[in-house]
C-alpha positions, 0 to 999 in steps of 0.5 A: 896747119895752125893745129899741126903747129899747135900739136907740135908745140904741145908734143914738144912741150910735154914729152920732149922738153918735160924730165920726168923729175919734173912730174915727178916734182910736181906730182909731189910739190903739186901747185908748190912747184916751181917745175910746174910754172916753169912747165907752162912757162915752155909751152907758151914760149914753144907755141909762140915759136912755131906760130911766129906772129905777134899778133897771135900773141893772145894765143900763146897765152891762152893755151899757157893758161889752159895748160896750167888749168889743166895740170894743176887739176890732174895733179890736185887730183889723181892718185897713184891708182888712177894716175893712168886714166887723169894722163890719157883725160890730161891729154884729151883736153890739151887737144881739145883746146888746141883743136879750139882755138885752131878752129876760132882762127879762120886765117892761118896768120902765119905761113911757114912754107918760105923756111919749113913747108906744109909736107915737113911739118906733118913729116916732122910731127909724125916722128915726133909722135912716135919718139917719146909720146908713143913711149909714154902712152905705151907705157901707161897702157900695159903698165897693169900688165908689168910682170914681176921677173925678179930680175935684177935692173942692174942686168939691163942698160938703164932706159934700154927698152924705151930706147930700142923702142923709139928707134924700131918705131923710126925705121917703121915710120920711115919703112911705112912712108917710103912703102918698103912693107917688107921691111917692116915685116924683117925689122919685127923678124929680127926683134923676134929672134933678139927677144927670143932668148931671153923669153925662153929664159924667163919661161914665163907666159906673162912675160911673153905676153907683156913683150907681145902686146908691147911690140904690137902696140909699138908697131901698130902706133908707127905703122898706123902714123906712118899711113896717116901721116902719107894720106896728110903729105900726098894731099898737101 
């Protein structure tokens, strides 16, 4: 649980409680900018929140450090052709670490359970993971793919797809864990009949292909959470 609390605090911290003028901030300024401070400065007070103990005082600070360590070297580094590959070895790492300095504390010095129990708390990450982190992630890996419409961007409400996206994987998540399958199978019949539309107005194979890919990947990342997530609270 020490590393579900950690992976909170992280998710939180990078997706949740990080702007994009942010990145885009730091990404610009890079060891200049005052946002990446104030970055770490979020995921050490987080950490220090979920973990709630004092005497894991040294933990906080140790992942801040890494934290910084880490972002520091991706946005000294990448490139804008291989700013996808340095997010996914960015995160690997932050993980690595949490998962680290989980396994070195042999006793969780904190419990929980008398405010959040141990089945809220893996509830509470996994529609986390499927809000804005799966966003992201889908994002950066079908973002090679991204077909030039033409479109105007003035006929699509600003960050619409993002949106819709976060709301289809909650009701997959919440239909996966309460084992309505059926549902989940009408929620993808109905986007199919909303897109259809406007894919028959593209006649553009790409395009139906890119959405595909999109909605699969959307799908499959809330449904295989929502598994995950239900073999974790039947076990606690």
């Amino acid at each position: 649980m020490i590393f579900v609390k950690l992976l909170l605090a992280h998710l939180a911290g990078d997706f949740l409680l990080q702007p994009e003028s942010w990145v885009k901030h730091k990404e610009s300024r890079k060891l200049q900018s005052g946002r990446l401070y104030l970055h770490v400065a979020v995921h050490i007070a987080l950490t220090a929140l979920v973990l709630w103990d004092l005497r894991l005082w040294y933990v906080a600070g140790l992942t801040g450090l890494s934290h910084f360590i880490i972002d520091a070297t991706k946005i000294q580094f990448q490139k804008r052709k291989t700013k996808r590959s340095w997010f996914f070895i960015d995160q690997v790492l932050h993980l690595l670490i949490l998962a680290a300095v989980a396994i070195s504390i042999q006793k969780p010095a904190v419990n929980l359970a008398e405010l959040i129990g141990e089945r809220e708390l893996i509830l509470l990450t996994a529609v986390v993971i499927v809000t804005v982190p799966s966003s992201v992630v889908i994002k950066m890996l079908i973002s090679q793919w991204a077909p030039h419409t033409g479109q105007n961007e003035d006929d699509s409400l600003q960050h619409a797809g993002k949106y819709i996206g976060i709301l289809e994987r909650l009701f997959a998540l919440t239909f996966a864990l309460t084992g309505h399958w059926e549902a989940v199978g009408f929620l993808i019949t109905a986007k199919s009949v909303f897109r259809f539309g406007d894919l028959r107005k593209a006649k553009d194979r790409k395009m139906t292909e890119y959405v595909l890919i999109g909605t699969l990947l959307s799908f499959g990342i809330a449904l295989f959470t929502g598994m995950v997530a239900s073999y974790f609270i039947y076990m606690v």
